[in-house]
C-alpha positions in Angstrom: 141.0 -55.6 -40.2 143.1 -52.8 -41.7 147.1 -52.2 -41.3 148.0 -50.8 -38.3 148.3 -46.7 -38.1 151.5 -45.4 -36.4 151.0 -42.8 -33.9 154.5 -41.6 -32.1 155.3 -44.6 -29.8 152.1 -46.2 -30.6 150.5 -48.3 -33.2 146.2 -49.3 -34.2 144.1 -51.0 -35.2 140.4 -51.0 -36.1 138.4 -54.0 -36.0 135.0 -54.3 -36.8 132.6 -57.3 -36.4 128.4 -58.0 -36.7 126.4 -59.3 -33.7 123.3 -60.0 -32.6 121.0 -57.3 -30.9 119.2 -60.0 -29.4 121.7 -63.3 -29.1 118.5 -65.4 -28.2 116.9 -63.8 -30.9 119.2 -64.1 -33.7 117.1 -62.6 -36.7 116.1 -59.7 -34.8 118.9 -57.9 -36.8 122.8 -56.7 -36.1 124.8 -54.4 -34.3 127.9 -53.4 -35.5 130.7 -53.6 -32.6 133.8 -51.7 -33.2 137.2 -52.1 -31.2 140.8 -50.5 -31.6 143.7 -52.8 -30.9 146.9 -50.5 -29.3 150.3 -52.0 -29.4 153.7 -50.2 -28.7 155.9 -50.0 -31.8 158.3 -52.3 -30.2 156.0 -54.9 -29.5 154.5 -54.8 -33.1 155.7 -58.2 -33.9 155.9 -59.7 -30.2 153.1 -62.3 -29.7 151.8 -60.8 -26.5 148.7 -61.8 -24.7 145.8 -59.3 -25.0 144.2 -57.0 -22.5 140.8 -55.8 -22.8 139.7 -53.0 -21.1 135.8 -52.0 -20.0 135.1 -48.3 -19.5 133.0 -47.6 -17.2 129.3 -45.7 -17.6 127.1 -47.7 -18.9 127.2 -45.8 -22.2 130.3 -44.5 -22.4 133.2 -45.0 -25.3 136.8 -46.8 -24.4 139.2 -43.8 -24.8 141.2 -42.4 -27.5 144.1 -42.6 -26.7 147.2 -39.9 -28.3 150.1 -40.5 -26.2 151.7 -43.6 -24.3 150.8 -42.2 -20.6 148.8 -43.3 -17.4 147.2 -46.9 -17.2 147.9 -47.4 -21.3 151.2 -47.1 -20.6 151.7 -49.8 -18.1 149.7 -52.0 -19.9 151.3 -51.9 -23.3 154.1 -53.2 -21.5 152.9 -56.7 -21.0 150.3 -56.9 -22.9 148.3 -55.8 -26.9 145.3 -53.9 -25.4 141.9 -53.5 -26.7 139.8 -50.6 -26.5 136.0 -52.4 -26.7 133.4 -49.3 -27.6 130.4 -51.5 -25.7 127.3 -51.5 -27.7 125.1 -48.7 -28.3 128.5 -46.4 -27.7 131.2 -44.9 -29.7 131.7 -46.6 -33.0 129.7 -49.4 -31.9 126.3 -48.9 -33.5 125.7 -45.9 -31.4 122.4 -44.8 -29.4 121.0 -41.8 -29.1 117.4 -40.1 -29.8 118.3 -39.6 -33.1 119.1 -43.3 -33.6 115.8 -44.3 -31.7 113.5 -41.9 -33.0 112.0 -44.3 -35.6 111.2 -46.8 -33.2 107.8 -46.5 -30.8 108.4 -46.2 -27.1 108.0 -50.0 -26.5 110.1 -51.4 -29.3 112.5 -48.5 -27.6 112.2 -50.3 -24.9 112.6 -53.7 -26.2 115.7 -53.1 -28.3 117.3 -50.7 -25.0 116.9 -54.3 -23.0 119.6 -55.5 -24.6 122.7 -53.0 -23.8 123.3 -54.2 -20.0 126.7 -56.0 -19.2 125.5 -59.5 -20.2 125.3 -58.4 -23.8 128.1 -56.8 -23.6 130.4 -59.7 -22.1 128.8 -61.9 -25.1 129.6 -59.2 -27.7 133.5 -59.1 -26.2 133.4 -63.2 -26.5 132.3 -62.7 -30.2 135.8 -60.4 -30.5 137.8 -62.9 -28.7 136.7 -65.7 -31.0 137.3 -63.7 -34.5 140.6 -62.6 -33.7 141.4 -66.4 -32.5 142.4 -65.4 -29.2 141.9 -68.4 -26.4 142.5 -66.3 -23.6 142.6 -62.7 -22.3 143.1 -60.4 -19.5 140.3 -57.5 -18.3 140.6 -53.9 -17.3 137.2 -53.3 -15.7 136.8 -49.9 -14.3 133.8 -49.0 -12.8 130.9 -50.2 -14.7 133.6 -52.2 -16.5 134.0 -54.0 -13.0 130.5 -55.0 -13.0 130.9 -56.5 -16.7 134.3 -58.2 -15.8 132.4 -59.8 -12.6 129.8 -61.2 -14.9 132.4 -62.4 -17.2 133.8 -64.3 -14.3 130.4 -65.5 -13.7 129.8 -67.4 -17.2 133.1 -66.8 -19.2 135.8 -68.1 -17.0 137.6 -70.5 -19.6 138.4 -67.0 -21.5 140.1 -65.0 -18.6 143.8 -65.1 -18.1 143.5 -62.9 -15.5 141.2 -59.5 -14.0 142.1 -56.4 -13.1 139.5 -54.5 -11.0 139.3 -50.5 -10.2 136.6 -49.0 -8.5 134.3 -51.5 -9.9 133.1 -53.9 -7.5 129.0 -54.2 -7.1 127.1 -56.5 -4.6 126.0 -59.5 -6.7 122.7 -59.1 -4.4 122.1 -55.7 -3.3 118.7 -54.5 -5.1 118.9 -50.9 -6.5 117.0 -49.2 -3.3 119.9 -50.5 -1.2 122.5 -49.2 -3.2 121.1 -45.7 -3.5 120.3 -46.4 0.3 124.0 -46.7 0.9 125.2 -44.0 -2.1 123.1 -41.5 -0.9 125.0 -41.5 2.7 127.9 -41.2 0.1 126.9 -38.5 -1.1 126.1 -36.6 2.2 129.7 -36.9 3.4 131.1 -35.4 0.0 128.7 -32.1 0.7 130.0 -32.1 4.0 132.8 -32.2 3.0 132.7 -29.6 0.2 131.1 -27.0 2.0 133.6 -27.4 5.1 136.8 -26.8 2.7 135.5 -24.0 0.4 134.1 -20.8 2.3 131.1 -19.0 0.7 130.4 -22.2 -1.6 127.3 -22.7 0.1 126.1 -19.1 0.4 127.1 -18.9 -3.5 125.0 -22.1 -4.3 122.0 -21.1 -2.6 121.7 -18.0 -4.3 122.2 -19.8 -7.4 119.7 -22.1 -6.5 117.4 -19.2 -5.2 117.6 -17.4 -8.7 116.5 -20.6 -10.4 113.5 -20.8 -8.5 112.7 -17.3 -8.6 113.7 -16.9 -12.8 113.1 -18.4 -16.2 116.9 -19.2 -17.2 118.1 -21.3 -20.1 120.7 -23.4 -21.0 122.8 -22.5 -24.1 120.7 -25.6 -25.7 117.7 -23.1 -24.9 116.7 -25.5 -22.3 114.9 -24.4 -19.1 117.6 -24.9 -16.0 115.8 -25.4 -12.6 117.6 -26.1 -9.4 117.1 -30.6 -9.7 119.8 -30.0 -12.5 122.5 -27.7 -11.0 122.3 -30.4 -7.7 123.6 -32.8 -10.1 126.3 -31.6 -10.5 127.5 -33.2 -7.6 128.2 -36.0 -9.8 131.8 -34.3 -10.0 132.5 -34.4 -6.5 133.2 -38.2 -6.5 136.1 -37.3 -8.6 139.9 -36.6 -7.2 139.6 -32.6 -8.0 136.5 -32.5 -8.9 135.0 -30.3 -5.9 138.3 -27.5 -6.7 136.5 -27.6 -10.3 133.2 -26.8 -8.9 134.4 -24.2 -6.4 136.2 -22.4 -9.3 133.1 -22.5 -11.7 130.7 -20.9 -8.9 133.8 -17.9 -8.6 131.8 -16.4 -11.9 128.6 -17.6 -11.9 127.1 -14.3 -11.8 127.2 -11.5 -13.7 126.1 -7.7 -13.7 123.0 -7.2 -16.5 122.2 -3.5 -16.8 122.4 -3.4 -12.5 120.6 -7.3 -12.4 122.3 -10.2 -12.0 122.4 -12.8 -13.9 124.1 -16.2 -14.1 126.7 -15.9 -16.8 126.5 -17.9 -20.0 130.4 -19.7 -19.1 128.6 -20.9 -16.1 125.3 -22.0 -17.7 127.6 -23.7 -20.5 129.5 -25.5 -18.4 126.7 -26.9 -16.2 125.0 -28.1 -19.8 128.5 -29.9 -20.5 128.1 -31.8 -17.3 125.0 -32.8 -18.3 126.3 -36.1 -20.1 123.1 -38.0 -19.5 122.3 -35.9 -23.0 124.7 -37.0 -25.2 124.9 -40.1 -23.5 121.4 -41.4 -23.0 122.1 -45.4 -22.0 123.6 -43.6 -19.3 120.6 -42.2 -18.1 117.7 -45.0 -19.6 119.8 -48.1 -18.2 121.6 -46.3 -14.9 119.3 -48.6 -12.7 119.2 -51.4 -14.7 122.3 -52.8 -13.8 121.3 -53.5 -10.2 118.5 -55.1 -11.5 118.1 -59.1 -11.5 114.6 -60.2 -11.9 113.0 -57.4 -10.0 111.9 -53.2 -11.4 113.7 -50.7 -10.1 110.7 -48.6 -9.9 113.1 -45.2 -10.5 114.5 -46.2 -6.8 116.7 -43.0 -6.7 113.7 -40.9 -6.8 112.0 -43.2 -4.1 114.9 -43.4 -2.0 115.8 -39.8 -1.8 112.3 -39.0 -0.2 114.5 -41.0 2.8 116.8 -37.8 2.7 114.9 -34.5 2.9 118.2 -32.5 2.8 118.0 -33.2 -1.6 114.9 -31.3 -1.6 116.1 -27.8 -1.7 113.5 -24.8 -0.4 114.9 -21.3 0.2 115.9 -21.1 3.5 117.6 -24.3 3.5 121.3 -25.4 2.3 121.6 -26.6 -1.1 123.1 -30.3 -1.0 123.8 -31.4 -4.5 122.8 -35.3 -5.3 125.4 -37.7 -7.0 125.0 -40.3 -9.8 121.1 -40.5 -9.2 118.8 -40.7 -12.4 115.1 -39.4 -11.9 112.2 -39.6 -13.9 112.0 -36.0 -14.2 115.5 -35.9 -16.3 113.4 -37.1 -19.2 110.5 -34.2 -18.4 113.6 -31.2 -18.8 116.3 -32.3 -20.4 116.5 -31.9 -24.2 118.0 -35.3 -25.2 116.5 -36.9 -23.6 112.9 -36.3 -23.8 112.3 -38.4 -26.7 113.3 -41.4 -24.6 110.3 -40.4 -21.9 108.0 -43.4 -22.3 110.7 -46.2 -23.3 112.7 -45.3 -19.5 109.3 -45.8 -18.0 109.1 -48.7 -19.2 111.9 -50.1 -18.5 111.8 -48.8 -15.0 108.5 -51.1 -14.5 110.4 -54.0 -16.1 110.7 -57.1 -13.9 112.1 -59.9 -15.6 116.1 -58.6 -15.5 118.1 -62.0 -16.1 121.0 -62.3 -13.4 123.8 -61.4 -13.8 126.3 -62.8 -11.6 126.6 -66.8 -10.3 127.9 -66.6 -6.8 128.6 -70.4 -7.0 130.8 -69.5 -10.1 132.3 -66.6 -8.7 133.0 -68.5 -4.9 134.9 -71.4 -7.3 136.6 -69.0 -9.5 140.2 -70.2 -10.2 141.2 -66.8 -12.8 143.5 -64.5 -10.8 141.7 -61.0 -9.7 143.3 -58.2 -8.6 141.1 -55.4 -7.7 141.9 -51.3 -6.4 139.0 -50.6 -4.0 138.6 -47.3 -3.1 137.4 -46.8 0.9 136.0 -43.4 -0.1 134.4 -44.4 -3.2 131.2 -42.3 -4.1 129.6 -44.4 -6.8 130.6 -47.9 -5.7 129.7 -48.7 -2.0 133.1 -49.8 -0.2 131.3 -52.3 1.8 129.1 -54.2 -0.8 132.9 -54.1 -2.2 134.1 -56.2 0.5 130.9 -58.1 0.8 131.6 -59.6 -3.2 135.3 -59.4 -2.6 134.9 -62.3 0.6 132.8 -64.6 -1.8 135.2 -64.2 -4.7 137.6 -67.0 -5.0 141.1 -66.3 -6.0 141.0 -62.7 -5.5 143.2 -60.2 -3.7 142.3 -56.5 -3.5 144.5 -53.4 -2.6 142.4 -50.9 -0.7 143.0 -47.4 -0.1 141.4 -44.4 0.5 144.3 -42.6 -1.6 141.9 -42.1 -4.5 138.7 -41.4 -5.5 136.6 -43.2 -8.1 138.5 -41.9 -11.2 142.1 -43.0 -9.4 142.8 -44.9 -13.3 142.5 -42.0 -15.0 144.4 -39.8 -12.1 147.3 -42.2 -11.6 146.9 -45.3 -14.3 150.4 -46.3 -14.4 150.8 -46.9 -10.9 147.5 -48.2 -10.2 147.8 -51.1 -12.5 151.0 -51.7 -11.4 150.1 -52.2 -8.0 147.3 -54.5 -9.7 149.6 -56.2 -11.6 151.9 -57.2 -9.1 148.8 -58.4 -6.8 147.4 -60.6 -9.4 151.6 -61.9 -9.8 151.1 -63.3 -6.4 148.0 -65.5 -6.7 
């Protein structure tokens, strides 16, 4: 490990470490995992316990952080934090179509097999044991819930504690009843949207209308058709994320010569929501981790033919989807084509391992504290409660205060609230 950089109130570290892409395959090569340790300069030579926090995704980077403010903040009180970039993300042997574009759709496939949370609790037990650390606390959010539960499930002994936010899956559901129950989600946050913000619908149908009725490009000179701009109703699981959207539709269009046209800041910024592009284990493994020991079969795009409203004709009201991946993102979208076969294959892939041991988890003794959010848009409140009742040990603040991204929006309360829940156990 190298000396710790100082950064105003706060001080890192990088650590790096080798691991197996396959740990029941040993000598089917490494991964490189990288982590950043965060201290506050005046805990630099406290012995505190450690923290580790799981972003959410899959795919996605732990943050960089620059300043001592929102969950970081609170943490760094009681604890050293690390900032785990999960495999295949980050620093941590990253993925991407470049990075796969030697390999042939099935050993795509293959090697994309290992990147779900069960490889990634083993890679975090390969950190804990190099930096000679018997126990640590978790920051799951989202996603990072579903890879603290199945640390729960087969790491116990390593846990001093968890701390949950918006990140609590059925440990049964398969993936058509969670887009069954997201989709309903989903619904209500249209509702919702259009109610609140007049001439948004009018605005997006047109929009929609023009795609269907013109050739238009992204900035990445990709072709932009109406299935894409309803995803951007990813953002409205977000607190302030449907203001955002109602402000970018204010200049969608503009005048061309006396014909309108959707303006390049508005194209651009639907590309930039597009992270399944620069994030592809978002998109490839998105179903994946509902999956134990059956396909999902690309269930979103099954279950939506349940909800005719997502299929937009003119005439009708545009309703945008949520986080759904379909088959047809890797048709259209740039990035992500190159990955076509390997995501059909592992959508037809049936032997998932588990991931979670309800026995475990109903004789867990490690106290959780968990923020579940009643409106929650990604995680289904009552498969929420449904894991919560089996978990032993466990004690959850509910509210319907936030949204999904309630960490990022108000951290340092949040887990202080969590903090003082898990206190009581």
């Amino acid at each position: 490990m190298q000396d710790f950089i100082y950064s105003d109130e706060l001080c890192f570290r990088n650590i790096k470490i080798n691991v197996p892409v396959n740990y029941e395959q040993i000598n089917d090569g490494l991964l490189m995992i990288y982590a950043r340790e965060v201290v506050h300069k005046s805990n630099i030579d406290k012995n505190l316990p450690w923290l580790v926090y799981l972003q959410g995704g899959p795919g996605f980077a732990a943050p960089r952080p620059e300043t001592n403010s929102g969950w970081l903040k609170t943490a760094l009180k009681y604890y050293r934090v690390l900032l785990l970039d999960q495999r295949g993300t980050g620093a941590s042997s990253a993925i991407s179509s470049q990075t796969l574009a030697a390999k042939s759709p099935q050993l795509q496939a293959e090697y994309l097999t290992h990147f779900r949370a069960d490889n990634i609790v083993r890679d975090a037990e390969q950190l804990r044991q190099h930096l000679g650390i018997d126990q640590w606390a978790l920051l799951g959010q989202s996603f990072g819930g579903f890879c603290a539960l199945h640390y729960l499930s087969f790491y116990p002994q390593s846990l001093s504690r968890v701390f949950m936010t918006g990140g609590i899956p059925s440990i049964t559901a398969t993936a058509d009843e969670v887009y069954q129950a997201t989709y309903k989600r989903v619904a209500d946050k249209n509702k919702a949207f259009f109610k609140r913000f007049a001439g948004a619908q009018q605005q997006c149908n047109a929009i929609a209308d023009h795609l269907l009725n013109n050739a238009v490009y992204l900035p990445n000179g990709q072709l932009f058709t109406v299935e894409q701009f309803q995803t951007w109703g990813i953002t409205l699981g977000g607190e302030g994320g449907d203001l955002a959207m109602y402000y970018a539709l204010e200049d969608a269009f503009v005048m061309v010569e006396g014909q309108q046209q959707l303006s390049y800041t508005f194209l651009n910024a639907m590309l930039n929501q597009q992270s399944y592009q620069t994030n592809p284990i978002y998109a490839i493994l998105h179903e994946a981790i509902y999956c134990q020991q059956q396909a999902s079969e690309w269930s979103a795009e099954r279950v939506r033919h349940q909800y005719p409203q997502y299929h937009y004709q003119t005439g009708n009201d545009l309703r945008f989807t949520g986080e759904m991946v379909y088959p047809w993102m890797f048709d259209q979208m740039t990035c992500l084509q190159p990955l076509r076969e390997a995501a059909h294959l592992l959508a037809h892939k049936k032997d998932w391992p588990l991931l979670y041991c309800a026995q475990q988890l109903a004789n867990n003794t490690v106290p959780v504290a968990a923020a579940v959010y009643v409106e929650d848009m990604y995680v289904e409140y009552r498969y929420s409660c449904e894991t919560l009742a089996l978990l032993g040990n466990a004690k959850s603040w509910q509210t319907n205060q936030y949204e999904h991204n309630g960490l990022r929006v108000d951290g340092e309360h949040i887990l202080e609230q969590l903090i003082v829940l898990a206190d009581s156990l």
